[in-house]
VOGU-3710 file (C-alpha; in Angstrom, 3 decimals, decimal comma):
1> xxxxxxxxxx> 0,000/0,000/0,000  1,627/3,092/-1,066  2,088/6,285/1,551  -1,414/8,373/-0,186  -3,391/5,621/0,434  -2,010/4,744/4,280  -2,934/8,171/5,186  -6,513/8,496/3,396  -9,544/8,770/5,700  -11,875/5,682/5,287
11> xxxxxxxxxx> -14,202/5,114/2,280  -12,893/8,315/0,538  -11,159/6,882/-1,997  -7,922/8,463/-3,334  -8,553/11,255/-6,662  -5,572/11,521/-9,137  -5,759/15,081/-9,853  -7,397/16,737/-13,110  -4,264/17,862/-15,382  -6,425/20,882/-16,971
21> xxxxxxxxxx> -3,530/21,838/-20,027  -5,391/25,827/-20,428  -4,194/26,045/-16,518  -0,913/24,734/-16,710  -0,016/26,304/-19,415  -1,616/29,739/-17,832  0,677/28,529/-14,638  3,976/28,422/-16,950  3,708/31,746/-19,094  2,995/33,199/-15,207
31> xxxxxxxxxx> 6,335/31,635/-13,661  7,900/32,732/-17,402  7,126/36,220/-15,770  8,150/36,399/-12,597  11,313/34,175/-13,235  12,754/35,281/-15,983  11,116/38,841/-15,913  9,621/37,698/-19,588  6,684/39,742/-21,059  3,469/37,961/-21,460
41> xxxxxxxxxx> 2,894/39,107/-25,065  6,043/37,198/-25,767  5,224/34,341/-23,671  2,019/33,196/-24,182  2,514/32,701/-28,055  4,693/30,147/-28,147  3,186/28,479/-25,636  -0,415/28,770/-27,077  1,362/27,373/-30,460  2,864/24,423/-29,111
51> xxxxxxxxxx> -0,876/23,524/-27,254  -2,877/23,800/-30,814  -0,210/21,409/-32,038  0,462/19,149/-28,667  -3,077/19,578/-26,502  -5,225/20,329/-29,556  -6,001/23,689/-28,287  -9,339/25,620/-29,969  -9,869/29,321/-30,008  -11,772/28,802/-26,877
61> xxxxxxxxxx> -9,086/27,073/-25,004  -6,773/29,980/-26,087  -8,684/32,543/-24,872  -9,586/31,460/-21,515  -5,533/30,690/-21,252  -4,946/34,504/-22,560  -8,181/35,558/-20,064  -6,070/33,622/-16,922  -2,752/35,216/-17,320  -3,480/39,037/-18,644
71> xxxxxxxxxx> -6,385/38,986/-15,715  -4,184/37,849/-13,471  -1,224/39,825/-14,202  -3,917/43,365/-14,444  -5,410/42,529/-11,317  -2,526/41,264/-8,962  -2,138/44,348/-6,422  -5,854/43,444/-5,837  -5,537/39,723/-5,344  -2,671/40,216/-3,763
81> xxxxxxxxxx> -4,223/42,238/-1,095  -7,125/39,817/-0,722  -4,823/36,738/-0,435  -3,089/38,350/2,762  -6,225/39,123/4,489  -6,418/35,349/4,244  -3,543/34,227/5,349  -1,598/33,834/8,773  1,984/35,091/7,578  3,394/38,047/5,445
91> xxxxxxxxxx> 2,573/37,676/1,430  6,187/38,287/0,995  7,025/34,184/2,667  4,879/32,568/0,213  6,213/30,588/-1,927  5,927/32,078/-5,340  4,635/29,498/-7,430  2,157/28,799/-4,552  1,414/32,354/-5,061  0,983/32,156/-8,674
101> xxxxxxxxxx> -1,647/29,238/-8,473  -3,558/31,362/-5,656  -3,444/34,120/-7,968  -4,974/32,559/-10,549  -7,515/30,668/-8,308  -8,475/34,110/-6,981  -9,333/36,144/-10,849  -11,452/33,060/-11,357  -13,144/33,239/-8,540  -13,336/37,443/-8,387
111> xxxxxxxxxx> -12,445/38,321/-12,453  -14,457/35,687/-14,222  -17,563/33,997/-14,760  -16,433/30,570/-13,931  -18,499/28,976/-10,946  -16,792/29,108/-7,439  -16,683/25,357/-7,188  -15,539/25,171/-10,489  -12,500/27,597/-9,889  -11,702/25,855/-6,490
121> xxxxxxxxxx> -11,405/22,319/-7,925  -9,700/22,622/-10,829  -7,333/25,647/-8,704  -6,666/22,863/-6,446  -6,168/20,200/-9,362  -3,805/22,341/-11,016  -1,672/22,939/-7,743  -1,606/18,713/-6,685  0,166/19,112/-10,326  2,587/21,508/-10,146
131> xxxxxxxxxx> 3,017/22,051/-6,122  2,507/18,525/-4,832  -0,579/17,661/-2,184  0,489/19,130/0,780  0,409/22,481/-0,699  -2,490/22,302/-2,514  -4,245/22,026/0,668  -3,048/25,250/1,518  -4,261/26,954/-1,709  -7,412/24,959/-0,675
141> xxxxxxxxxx> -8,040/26,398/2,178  -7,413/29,942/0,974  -9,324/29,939/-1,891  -12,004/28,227/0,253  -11,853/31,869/2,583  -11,586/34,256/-1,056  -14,822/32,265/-2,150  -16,943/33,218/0,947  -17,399/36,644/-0,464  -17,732/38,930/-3,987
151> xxxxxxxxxx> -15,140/41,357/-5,111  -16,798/44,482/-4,093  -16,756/43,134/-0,784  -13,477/42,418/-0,562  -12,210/45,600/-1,761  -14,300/47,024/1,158  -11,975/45,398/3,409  -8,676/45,547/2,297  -8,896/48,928/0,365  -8,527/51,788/2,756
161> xxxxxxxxxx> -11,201/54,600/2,509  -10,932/56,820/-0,350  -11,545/59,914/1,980  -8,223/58,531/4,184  -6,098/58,128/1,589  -7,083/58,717/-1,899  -3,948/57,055/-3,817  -3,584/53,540/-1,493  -7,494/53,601/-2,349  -7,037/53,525/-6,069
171> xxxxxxxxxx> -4,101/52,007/-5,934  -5,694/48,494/-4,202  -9,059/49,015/-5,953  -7,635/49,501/-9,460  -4,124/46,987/-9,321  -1,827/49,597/-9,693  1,781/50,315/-7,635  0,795/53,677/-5,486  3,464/55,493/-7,061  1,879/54,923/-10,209
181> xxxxxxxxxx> -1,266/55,965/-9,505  0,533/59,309/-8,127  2,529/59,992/-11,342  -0,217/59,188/-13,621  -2,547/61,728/-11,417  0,181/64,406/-11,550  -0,187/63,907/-15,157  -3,859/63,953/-15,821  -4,609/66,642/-13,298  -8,209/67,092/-12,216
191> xxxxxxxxxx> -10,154/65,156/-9,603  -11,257/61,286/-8,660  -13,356/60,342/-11,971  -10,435/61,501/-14,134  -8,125/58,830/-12,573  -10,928/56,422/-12,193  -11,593/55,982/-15,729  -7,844/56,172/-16,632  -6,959/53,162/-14,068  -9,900/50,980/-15,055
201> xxxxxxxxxx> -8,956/51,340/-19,179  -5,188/50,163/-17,906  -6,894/46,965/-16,367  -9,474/46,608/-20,080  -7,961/44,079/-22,606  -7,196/46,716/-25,879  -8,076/45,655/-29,301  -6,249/45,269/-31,942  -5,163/48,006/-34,233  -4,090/47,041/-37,857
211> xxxxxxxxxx> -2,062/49,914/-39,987  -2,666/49,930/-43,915  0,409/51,682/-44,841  0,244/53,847/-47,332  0,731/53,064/-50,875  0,937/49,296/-50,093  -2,603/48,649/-48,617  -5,689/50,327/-47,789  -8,629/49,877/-44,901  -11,129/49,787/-47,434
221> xxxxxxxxxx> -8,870/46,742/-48,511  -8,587/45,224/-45,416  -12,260/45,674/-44,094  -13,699/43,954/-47,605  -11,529/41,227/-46,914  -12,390/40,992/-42,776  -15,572/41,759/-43,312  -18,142/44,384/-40,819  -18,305/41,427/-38,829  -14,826/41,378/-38,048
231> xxxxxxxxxx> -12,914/44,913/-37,777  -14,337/48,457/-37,950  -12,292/51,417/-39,119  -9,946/53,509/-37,182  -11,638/56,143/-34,578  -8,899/58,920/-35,542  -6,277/57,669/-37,882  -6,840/57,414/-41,513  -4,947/54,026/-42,006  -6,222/52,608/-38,907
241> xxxxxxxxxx> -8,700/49,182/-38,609  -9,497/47,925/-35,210  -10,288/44,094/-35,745  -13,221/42,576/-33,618  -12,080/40,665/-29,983  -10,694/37,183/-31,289  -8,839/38,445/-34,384  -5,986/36,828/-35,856  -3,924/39,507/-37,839  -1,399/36,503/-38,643
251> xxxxxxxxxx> -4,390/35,476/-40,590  -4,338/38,622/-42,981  -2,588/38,225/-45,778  -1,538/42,046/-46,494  -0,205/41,365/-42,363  1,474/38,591/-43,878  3,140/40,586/-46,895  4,472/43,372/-44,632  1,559/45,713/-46,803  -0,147/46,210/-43,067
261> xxxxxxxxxx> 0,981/46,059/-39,721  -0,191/45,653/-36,317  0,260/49,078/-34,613  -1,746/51,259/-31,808  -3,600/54,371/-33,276  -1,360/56,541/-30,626  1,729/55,673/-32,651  -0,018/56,029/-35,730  -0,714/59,723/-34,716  2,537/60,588/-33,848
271> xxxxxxxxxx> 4,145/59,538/-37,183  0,891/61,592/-39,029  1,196/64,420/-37,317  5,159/64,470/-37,718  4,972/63,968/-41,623  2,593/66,354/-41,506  3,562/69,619/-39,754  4,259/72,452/-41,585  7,895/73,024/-43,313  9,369/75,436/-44,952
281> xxxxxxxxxx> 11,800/74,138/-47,642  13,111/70,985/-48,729  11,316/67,484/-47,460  13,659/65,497/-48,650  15,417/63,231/-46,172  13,448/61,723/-42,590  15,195/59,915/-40,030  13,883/57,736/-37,532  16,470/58,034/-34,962  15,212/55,363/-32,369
291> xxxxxxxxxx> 12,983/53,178/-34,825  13,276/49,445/-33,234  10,985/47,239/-33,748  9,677/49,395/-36,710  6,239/49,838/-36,716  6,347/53,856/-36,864  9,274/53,584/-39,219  7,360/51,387/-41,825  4,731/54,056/-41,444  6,679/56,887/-41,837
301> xxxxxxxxxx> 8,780/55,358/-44,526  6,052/54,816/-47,051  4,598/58,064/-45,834  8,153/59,211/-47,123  7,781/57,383/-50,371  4,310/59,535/-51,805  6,594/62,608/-51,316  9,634/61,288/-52,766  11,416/61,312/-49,541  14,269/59,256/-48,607
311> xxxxxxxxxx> 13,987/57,568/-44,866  16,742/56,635/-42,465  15,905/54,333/-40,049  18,480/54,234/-37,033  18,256/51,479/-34,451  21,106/50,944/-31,240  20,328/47,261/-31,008  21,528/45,342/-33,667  18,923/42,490/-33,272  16,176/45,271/-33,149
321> xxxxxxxxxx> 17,241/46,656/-35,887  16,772/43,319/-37,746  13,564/44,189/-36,981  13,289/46,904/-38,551  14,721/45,846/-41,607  11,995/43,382/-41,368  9,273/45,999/-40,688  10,846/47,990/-44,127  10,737/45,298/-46,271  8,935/46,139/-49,614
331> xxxxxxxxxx> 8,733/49,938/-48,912  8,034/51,524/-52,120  10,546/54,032/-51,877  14,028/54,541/-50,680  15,377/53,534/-47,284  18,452/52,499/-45,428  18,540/50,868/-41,404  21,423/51,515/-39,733  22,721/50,039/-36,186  23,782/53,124/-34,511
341> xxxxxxxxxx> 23,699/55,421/-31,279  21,604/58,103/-31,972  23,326/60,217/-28,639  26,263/59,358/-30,902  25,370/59,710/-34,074  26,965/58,883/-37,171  25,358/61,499/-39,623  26,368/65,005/-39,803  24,111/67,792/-38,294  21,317/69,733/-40,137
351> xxxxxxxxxx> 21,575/66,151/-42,450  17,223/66,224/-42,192  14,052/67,944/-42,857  11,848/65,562/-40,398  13,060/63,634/-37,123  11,735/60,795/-34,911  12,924/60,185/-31,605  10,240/57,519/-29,901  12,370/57,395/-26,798  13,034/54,444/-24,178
361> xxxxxxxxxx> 10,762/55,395/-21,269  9,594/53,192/-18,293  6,818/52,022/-20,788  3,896/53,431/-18,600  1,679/54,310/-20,993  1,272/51,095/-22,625  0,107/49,033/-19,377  -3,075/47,750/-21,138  -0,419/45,997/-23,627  2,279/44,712/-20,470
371> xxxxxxxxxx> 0,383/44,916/-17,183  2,974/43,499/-15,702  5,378/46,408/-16,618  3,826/48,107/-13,349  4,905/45,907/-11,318  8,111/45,563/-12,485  9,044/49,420/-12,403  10,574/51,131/-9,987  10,484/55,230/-9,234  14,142/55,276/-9,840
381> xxxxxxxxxx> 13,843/53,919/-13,071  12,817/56,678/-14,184  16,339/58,243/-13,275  18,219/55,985/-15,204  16,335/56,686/-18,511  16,621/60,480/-18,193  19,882/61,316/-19,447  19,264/59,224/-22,517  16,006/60,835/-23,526  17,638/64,288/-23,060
391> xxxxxxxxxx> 20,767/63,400/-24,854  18,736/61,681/-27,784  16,085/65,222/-28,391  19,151/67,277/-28,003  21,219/65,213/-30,685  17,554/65,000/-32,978  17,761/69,150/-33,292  21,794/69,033/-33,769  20,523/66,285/-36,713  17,522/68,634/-38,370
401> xxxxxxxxxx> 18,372/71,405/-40,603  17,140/75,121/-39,513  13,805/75,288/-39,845  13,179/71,855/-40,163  11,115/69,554/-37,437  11,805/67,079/-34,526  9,199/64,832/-32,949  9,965/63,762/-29,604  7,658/60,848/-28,584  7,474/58,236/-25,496
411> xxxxxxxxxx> 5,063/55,791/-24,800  4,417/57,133/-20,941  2,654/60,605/-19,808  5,026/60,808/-16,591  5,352/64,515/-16,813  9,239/63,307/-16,241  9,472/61,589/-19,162  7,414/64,478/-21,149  7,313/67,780/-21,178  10,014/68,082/-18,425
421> xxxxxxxxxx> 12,658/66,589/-20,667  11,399/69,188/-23,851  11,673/72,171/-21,165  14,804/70,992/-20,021  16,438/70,524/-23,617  15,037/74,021/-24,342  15,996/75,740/-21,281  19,565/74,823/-21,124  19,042/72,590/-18,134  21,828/69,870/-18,046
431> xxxxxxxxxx> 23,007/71,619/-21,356  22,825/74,108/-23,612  19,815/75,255/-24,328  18,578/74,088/-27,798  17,440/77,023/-30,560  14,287/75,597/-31,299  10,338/76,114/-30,795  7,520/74,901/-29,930  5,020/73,401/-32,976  1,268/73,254/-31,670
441> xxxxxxxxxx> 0,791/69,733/-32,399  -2,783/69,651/-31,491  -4,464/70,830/-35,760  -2,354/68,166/-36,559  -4,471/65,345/-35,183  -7,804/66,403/-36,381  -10,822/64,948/-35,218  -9,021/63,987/-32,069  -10,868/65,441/-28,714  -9,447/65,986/-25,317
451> xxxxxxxxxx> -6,132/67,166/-26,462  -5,542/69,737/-23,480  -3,765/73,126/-23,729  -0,879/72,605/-26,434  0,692/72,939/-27,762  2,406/69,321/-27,175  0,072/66,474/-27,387  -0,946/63,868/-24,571  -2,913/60,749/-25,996  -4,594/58,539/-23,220
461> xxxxxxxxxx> -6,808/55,078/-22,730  -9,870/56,237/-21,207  -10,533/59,241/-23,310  -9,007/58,196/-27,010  -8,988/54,143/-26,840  -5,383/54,684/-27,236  -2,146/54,014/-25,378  -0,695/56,924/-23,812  1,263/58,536/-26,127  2,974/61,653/-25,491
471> xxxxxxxx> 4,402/63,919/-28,446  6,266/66,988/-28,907  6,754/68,866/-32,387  9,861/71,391/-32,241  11,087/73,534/-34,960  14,980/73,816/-35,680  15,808/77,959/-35,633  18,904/78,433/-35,832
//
């Protein structure tokens, strides 16, 4: 008689557990994350590949996977808070994978639709799998205590009245790190529903945005071949088509051909409004000084092509640039990538009539996209990517010609990331000042609301669908 059944009560005979592959695999793109600080849109793709072909995953099975580990990932500062009101030791001495299968036991249980007993058993299943018995009756036992009540009663408990302190509030009730919710608030401005809406578009899945880029596909082309059924057009950008929840672009054979892309109407924006402000002169030569993995460089370079320009796509990272190269392919008109520092840069100054410099940034504007980016920041991050976004807009005005234009872009609206590092540049702060001016950005997004004072351009979730975007247009003067 083996040791399991020695130790099993009478008549209750022994259960081998229920090896439920959507869970596991959820289980492994989650320890992919915390382990090997690995994004979940790069994860879960391979993973959900190799199930079609091992597990003979359907659509369904891959979306409750996707559901598990984005909803679980969006809503851990929550969980996490609920799990230690249910527990008799600090979070911080769980185990971590024990934490990852209470994690997901709780957004089934709080996030989901799935029946409680349903999301205990097969929570418990799935850690006899992967933890081993005797810690599966732990995760029983907790979930057992999450179960006994609804979310909006738990964040009753463990959320601290708004009125006492407004940010740990938000910051528990909406999944985000407090210091987060501070520098996004700074950023926004204006009272509670403002932040509200902001922080509960951060935790809402986006849809996908396809780009027909110009000259080499059109949305009238790719909505006849999707169908109204499937995608709708863009809600600002003329090449935009947002396909329907469930979309494959893989599927799409202009996405296939490079002719269309997959690309967030923010970034579209930024490149339209750049190849569009006004200029004075020559429009010969663009450069996209920081244009890994390519997606506004393969818009701006057959923007380029209708005006006869010539594009210059500059990329640090070799292997991102590879990318790019990738993202180019089949332009219609001239281009060259380049693996090069653009604080260093290889070109001579006043060498363009347009510049792009779509900054690293802590990535805080794209949270819908990589929720677990907020976790993974810290305040001092922030720090460390300052003297690179200053040295790369300084080196973008040294690379325009006088009277030309630089667009300085970043995917986060931390005012320290934005229009702190423009005022700086221009201001002399840290260096000299640059001999440029300000371009109101705002006519050249039309049809866009919400756009604020100008003239420099913040883009954000709850009020445009978009990620948060920031741009600033400058003009070279001397």
């Amino acid at each position: 008689m083996n040791e399991q059944a020695r130790r099993r009560p009478p008549n209750k005979p022994y259960r081998r557990p229920q090896k439920d592959p959507v869970r596991i695999l959820a289980f492994e793109a989650l320890r992919a994350v915390d382990e090997r600080d690995a994004y979940a849109n790069l994860v879960l793709p391979p993973l959900l590949k190799k199930a079609r072909e091992k597990d003979g995953f359907d659509g369904r099975d891959a979306a409750l996977a996707t559901e598990l580990v984005y909803g679980t990932l969006r809503r851990q500062g929550t969980y996490d808070a609920i799990i230690a009101a249910c527990i008799d030791r600090p979070l911080r001495e769980v185990d971590p994978p024990v934490l990852d299968v209470l994690s997901l036991g709780a957004h089934q249980l709080l996030g989901t639709r799935i029946p409680t007993h349903a999301a205990v058993s097969a929570s418990v299943d799935l850690a006899r799998v992967v933890l081993g018995d005797g810690r599966a009756k732990f995760v029983n036992a907790v979930l057992r205590k999450i179960a006994q009540e609804d979310l909006d009663t738990w964040l009753e408990r463990v959320a601290p009245p708004y009125d006492e302190d407004a940010e740990e509030h938000l910051s528990v009730v909406h999944s985000h790190p407090r210091w987060v919710v501070s520098a996004l608030w700074d950023s926004l401005g204006g009272g509670r529903a403002g932040i509200e809406d902001l922080l509960e578009a951060d935790n809402e899945r986006p849809e996908v945005t396809l780009v027909a880029r110009p000259g080499r596909a059109t949305t009238d082309e790719l909505l006849d071949v999707l169908g109204e059924d499937s995608a709708l057009p863009g809600r600002w950008s003329p090449y935009a088509v947002r396909l329907a929840e469930g979309g494959e672009p893989g599927a799409i054979e202009a996405v296939r051909e490079g002719r269309a892309g997959v690309q967030d109407e923010g970034s579209q924006l930024v490149g339209i409004a750049l190849a569009n402000a006004p200029l004075d002169g020559p429009d010969e030569h663009w450069l996209d000084g920081c244009a890994g993995p390519g997606g506004k460089a393969a818009l701006l370079g057959a923007l380029a092509a209708e005006r006869g320009a010539t594009l210059l796509a500059s990329e640090k990272q070799p292997h991102r640039a590879r990318l790019v190269e990738r993202a180019l392919a089949g332009n219609p008109g001239p281009y060259q990538v380049i693996a090069a520092d653009g604080t260093r840069p290889p070109w001579r100054p006043g060498s363009f009539d347009r510049v792009l410099v779509d900054v690293p940034c802590s990535g805080l504007g794209a949270l819908r996209r990589r929720p677990e980016a907020r976790w993974r920041r810290r305040p001092e991050d922030l720090e460390s990517f300052a003297p690179l976004q200053r040295g790369l807009l300084r080196e973008a005005l040294k690379a325009v010609r006088v009277g030309g234009v630089v667009g300085y872009a970043t995917c986060s609206p931390h005012l320290a990331e934005t229009r702190v590092v423009v005022d700086d540049v221009l201001r002399g702060r840290g260096g000299p000042a640059a001999e440029a001016e300000w371009i109101d950005a705002r006519p050249l997004m039309p049809g866009v609301p919400a756009l604020g004072d100008g003239p420099d351009v913040q883009l954000w979730p709850h009020l445009h669908g978009t990620d948060a975007m920031y741009l600033a247009l400058l003009r070279r003067t001397a």
